[in-house]
N, C-alpha and C positions, 0 to 999 in steps of 0.2 A: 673396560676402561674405567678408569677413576672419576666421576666429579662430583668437584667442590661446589655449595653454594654459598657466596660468599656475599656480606655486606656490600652494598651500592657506596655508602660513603666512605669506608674504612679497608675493606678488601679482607676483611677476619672470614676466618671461613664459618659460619654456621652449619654445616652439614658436611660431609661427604660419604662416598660409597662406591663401590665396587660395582656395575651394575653398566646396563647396556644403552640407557638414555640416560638426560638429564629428568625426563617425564620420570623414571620409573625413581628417580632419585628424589626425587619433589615430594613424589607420594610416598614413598621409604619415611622422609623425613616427618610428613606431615600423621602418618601412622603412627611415629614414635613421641607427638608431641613435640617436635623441638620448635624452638622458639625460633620462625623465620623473619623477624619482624627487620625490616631496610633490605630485606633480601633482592639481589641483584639477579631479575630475570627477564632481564632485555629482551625479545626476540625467542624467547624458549617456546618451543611445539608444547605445550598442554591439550593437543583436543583433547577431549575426554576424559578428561585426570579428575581423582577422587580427591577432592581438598576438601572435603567436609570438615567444619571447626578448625581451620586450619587458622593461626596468628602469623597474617603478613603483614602487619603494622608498617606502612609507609615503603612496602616493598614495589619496587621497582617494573614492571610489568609493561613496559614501553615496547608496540610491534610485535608483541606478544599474542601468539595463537590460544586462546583457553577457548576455543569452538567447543558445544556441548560436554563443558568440563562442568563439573558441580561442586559447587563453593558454598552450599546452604551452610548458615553460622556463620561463616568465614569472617574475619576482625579484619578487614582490608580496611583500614582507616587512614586516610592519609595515603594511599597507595596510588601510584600513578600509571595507568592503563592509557597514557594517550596514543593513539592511534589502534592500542589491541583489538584483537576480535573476540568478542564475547557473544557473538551469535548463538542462540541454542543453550546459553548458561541459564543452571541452576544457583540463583544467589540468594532465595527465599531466605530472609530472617539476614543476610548478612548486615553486617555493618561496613557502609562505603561511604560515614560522615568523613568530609574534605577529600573522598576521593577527586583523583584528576580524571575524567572520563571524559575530556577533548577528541572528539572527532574516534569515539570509539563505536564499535556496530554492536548496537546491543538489540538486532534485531531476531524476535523468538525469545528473547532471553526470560527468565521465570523472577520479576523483584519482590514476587510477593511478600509483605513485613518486613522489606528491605529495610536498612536506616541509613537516607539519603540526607545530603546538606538539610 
């Protein structure tokens, strides 16, 4: 199956691929560098996904599963996680200045050198 990841505000696609999850498409994406930044990932299964150094600038991540996904680096600035589960995440060194983290379970989660509001 096909999928696109596509801006939250715009609907451009940032990414796609050929490939059997949208997980396996996120980390495709995030291997190849591409620029995810407003990325529309509502609701998407991430456990476990390898988003290290990943650029999701203000990307969208509302009810969002990323359970022991690791985002160490990760430029989640402005990105809106409310309700996601981030139980078990690695987010060491990320940046989550203005993130939205409203009623999110970041319990186990690893912030070390996080940079919070």
């Amino acid at each position: 199956m096909k999928y696109k990841i596509k801006n939250y505000h715009t609907g451009e696609v940032l990414f796609s691929l050929e490939c059997e999850s949208m997980k396996l498409c996120v980390e495709a994406a995030v291997r190849t560098a591409a620029d995810l930044a407003g990325a529309n990932l509502v609701g998407v299964n991430l456990v476990d996904a390898y988003l290290v150094n990943a650029n999701l600038v203000d990307a969208y991540f509302v009810d969002a599963n990323l359970e022991g996904a690791n985002l160490a680096c990760a430029n989640l600035a402005g990105a809106n996680f409310a309700c996601a589960n981030l139980a078990g995440a690695n987010l060491a060194c990320a940046n989550l200045v203005n993130a939205n983290l409203v009623e999110v379970n970041l319990e186990g989660a690893n912030l070390d050198g996080a940079e919070l509001n």
